[in-house]
N, C-alpha and C positions, 0 to 999 in steps of 0.2 A: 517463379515461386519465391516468394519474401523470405529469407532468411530469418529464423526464428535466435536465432544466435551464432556469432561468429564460428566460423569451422573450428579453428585451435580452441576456443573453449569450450565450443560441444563434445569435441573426442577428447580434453582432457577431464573431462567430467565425465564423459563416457569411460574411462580408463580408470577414473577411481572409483567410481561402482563397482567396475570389474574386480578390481583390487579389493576392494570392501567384500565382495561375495566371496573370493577365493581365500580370504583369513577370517576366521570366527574374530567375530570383536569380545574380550575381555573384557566382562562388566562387572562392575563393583556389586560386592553381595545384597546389600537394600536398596533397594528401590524406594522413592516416594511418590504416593499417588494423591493429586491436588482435584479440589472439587469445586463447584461452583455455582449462581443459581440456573434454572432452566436445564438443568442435565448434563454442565459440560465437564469434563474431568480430562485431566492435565496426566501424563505418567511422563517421571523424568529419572532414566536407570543411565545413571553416570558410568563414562568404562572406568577400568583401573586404574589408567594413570590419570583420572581427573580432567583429561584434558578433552574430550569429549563424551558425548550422552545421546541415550536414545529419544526421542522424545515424539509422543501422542497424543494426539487431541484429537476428543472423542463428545457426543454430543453436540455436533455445530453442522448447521446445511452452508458448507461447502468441498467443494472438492479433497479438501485434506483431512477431513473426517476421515479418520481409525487409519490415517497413514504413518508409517514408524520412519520417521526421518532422525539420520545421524548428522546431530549438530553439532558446531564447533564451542566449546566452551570461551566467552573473552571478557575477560575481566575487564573496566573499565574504573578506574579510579582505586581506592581502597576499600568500597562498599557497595561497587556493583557489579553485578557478573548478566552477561547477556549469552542467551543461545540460539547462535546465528546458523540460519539453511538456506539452502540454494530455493527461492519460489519466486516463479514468473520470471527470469531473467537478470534476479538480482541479491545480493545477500541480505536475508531479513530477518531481522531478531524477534523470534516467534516466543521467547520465552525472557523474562527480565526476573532476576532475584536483587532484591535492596535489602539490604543486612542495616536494622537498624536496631546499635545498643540499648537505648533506653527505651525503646518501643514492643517489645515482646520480641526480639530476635528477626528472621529472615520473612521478608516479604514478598509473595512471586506475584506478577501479572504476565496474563498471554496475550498476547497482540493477534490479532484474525485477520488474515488480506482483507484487505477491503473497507477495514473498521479503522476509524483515528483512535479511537479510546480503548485503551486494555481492559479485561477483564481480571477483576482482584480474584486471586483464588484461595482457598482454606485448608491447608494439610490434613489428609486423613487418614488417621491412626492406625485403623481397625482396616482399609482397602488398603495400604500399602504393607501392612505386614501379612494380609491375604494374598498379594502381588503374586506372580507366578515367571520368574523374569524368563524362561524358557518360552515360552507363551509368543513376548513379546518380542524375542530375538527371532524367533520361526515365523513368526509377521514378515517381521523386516526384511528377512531375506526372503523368503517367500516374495515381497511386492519388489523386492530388488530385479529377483527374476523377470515378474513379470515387468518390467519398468515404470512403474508407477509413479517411483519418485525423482527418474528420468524425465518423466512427461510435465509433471508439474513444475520441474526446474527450468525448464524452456521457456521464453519470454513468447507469451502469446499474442501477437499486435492485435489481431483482431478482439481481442477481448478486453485490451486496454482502452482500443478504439471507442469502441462500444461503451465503459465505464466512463470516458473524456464527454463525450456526446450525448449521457443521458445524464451527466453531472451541470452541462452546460444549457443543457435543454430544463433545468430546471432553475437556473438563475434564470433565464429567458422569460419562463412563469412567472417566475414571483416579480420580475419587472415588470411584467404584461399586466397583472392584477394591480401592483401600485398604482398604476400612470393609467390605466384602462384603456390601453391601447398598445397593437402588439408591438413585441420586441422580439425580434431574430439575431441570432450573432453564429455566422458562417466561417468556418475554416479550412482553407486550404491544406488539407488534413496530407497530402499528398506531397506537399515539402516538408512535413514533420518527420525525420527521420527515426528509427529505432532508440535512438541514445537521449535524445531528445523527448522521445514521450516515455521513457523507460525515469527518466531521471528528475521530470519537472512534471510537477502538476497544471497540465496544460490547462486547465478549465480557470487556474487562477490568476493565469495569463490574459486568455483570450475572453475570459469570463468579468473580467474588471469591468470593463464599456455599462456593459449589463447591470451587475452589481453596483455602479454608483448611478446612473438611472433611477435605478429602483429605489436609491438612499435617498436622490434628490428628490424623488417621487413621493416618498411617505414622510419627508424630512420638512418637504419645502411645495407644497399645492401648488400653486403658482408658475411650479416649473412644468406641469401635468400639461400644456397646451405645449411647451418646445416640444417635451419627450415625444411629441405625435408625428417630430419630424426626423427625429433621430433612432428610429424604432432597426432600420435596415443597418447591422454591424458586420465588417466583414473586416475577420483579421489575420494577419501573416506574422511571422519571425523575421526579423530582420536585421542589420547591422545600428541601428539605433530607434530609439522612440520616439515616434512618429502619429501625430494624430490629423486628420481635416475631416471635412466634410464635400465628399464630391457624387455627384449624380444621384443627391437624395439618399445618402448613405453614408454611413459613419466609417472611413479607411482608417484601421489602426495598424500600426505595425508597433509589436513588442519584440524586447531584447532580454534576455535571461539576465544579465546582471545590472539592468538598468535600476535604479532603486528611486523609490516614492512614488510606481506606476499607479498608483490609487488617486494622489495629490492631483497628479500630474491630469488623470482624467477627466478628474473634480472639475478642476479650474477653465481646462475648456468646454465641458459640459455648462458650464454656469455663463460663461463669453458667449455663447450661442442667442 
């Protein structure tokens, strides 16, 4: 069975839920409730000392829909404050305020797994002085019980797996349509370790070969008759970047801090 998270940091995570259940958290008297279009609403009931919040997101199809996770408050500079939660295996800041003077005051957006662009949201006057922060603290521990924000906190490979591989499968497409002719790009998904698909965006790795194909493809006609030979990608991680051409198949090997892996493709995609 795959280790979904290290043991010392599954039972110290495990240990502060417990802690968190067995002391009432101490929340500041107002609550503010943020709204936004399509139905989604933000609730963020800071505790007393400021230094942590509860925080809701409600209206969104996914998993963390109407879940009350207690985040870390961390300030970041002199004008931005982030609130960071344990999801999927890693800390992620699910909620960002930007304090800006001359612009009307404090600006929030919510970050969605899954999603690169935040959502702006719009303070609402009339729901957060309706708030009920009783309500909201009886959630919390309530889903604490049941572990709910246990389970979401666990780094799920399968699910990342699956997110890598239909991200990658769709550079594949849109290469396959340029050049009209297909393109595959295969990975040894099986020396990708936890930390390594936890921390990099493996499709932007392994998804390069694909993605300048595709450039060359809509960029440069002309190159539409190689691409028919370079359509089989099969790539690995490896101790340096590394590209050929062997048994009718494009062999890439990428390195995480190798830099100008795009150039690098380019130039022998074009040598071919």
């Amino acid at each position: 069975m795959h280790p979904l998270l290290p043991r010392s940091l599954t039972l110290a995570f495990v240990g502060s839920l417990a802690a968190m259940a067995s002391h009432a958290i101490e929340l500041a008297k107002y609550p503010q409730v943020f709204v936004a279009p399509q139905g989604v609403e933000v609730v963020l009931a800071p505790t007393a000392d400021g230094k942590q919040a509860l925080v809701r997101v409600s209206g969104i199809n996914d998993p963390i829909d109407q879940v009350v996770f207690l985040s870390t408050r961390e300030p970041q500079g002199s004008a931005r404050e982030v609130y960071t939660t344990r999801i999927d295996g890693r800390s992620y800041g699910l909620l960002h305020k930007q304090s800006h003077t001359y612009r009307g005051g404090d600006h929030y957006v919510v970050y969605l797994p899954g999603k690169r662009d935040g959502v702006a949201l719009a303070f609402s006057d009339d729901k957060s002085k309706a708030f009920k922060l009783a309500d909201l603290q009886a959630s919390y521990e309530r889903q604490l019980k049941q572990g709910i924000q246990e389970k979401l906190a666990r780094f799920d490979r399968n699910k990342r797996l699956a997110g890598a591989q239909a991200e990658l499968a769709k550079m594949d497409l849109d290469a396959s349509a340029s050049c009209g002719t297909p393109v595959k790009t295969t990975v040894d998904w099986a020396s990708i370790d936890d930390e390594k698909l936890q921390s990099l965006s493996i499709p932007s790795f392994c998804g390069v070969v694909a993605s300048e194909i595709d450039s060359l493809c809509r960029n440069t006609p002309q190159f539409k008759p190689t691409a028919a030979g370079l359509g089989q990608v099969q790539c690995h991680f490896g101790p340096r970047l590394k590209i050929r051409v062997e048994n009718q198949q494009v062999v890439f090997s990428t390195e995480k801090d190798a830099p100008n892996q795009e150039e690098f493709v380019r130039q022998f995609l074009r040598n071919q």
